[in-house]
N, C-alpha and C positions, 0 to 999 in steps of 0.2 A: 231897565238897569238902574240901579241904586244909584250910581255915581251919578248918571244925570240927573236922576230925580233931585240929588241932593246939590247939584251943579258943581262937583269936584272933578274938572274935567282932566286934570292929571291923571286921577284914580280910573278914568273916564278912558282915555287911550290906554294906557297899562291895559284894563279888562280887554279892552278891541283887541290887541293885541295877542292878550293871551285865547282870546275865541278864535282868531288867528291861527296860531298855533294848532290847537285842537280841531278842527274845521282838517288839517293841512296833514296831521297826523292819521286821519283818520284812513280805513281801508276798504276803499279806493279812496283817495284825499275827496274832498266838498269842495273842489276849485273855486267855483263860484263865492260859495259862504266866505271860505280861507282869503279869496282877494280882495274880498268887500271890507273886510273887518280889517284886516294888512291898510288898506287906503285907507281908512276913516279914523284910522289910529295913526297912520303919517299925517293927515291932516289936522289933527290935536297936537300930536307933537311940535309937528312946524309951529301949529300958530303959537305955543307955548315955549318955545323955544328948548325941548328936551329935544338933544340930538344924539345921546344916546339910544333913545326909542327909536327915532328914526334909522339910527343904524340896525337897530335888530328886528326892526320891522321891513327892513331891504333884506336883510339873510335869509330871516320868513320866506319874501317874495322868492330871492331865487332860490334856496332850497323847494321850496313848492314845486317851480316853474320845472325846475330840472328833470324834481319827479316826475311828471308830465309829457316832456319832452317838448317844452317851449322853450328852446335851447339860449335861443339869442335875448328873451327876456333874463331869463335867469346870467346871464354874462352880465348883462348891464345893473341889476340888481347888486348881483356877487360884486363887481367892480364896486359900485356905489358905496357897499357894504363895507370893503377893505379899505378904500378910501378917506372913510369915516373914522373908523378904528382907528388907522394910523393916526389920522390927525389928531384926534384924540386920545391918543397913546392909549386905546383899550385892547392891550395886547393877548387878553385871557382866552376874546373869541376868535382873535384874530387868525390863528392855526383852523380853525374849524371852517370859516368862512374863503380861505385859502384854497383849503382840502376837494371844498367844495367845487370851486371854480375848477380849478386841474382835473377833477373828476370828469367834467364836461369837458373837458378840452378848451379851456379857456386860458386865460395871456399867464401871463408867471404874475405875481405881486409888485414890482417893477412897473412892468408895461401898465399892469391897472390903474396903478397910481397917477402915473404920464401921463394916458389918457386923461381920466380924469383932471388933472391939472388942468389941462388944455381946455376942456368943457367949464372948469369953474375958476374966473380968473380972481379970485380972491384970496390975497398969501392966505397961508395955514400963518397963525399964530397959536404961540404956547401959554400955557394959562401963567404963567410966571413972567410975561411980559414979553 
């Protein structure tokens, strides 16, 4: 991959991500390929501190999962997912990542959050202080 050749490891998760994607799209998805790339692109993010990628690389995970039928992955991804957005006020995907969870049968946007609070005990702060 370029980016590592050239050690631009932003540019570096971005690409994992996006093979992610594609891997997850595909028909029947490439589980395997889709989760490996999904992880290795949350693990650049985190260390980089882009938590947007991290958020859309959780929606990856559970949209994938769902398709699959790895029900209870895909709830905790989708949760993760919504979790993120809100805090981050990135309300663009946040209907999509929603739509998602409810399609599974999963908590309403409320309860995910709740949960999640409970699992991360660290306030949400707003970027304006």
């Amino acid at each position: 991959m370029l980016a590592r050749a050239h050690q631009e490891r932003g540019y570096q998760a971005y690409a994992l991500r996006l093979l992610g994607e594609i891997a997850s799209r595909r028909d029947p998805p490439e589980v395997t390929s889709a989760e490996a790339h999904y992880q290795q692109a949350l693990v650049l993010a985190s260390e980089l501190g882009m938590r947007p990628l991290q958020a859309h690389c959780h929606r990856g995970l559970g949209t994938l999962y769902s398709r699959v039928g790895r029900l209870e992955e895909a709830r905790t991804a989708l949760s993760t997912t919504i979790h993120m957005y809100r805090t981050m006020e990135m309300s663009l995907w946040l209907p999509q990542a929603e739509a998602t969870l409810v399609q599974i049968g999963g908590r309403s946007r409320r309860q995910a959050c709740a949960e999640h609070d409970r699992m991360d005990p660290e306030p949400r702060r707003r970027p304006d202080g």
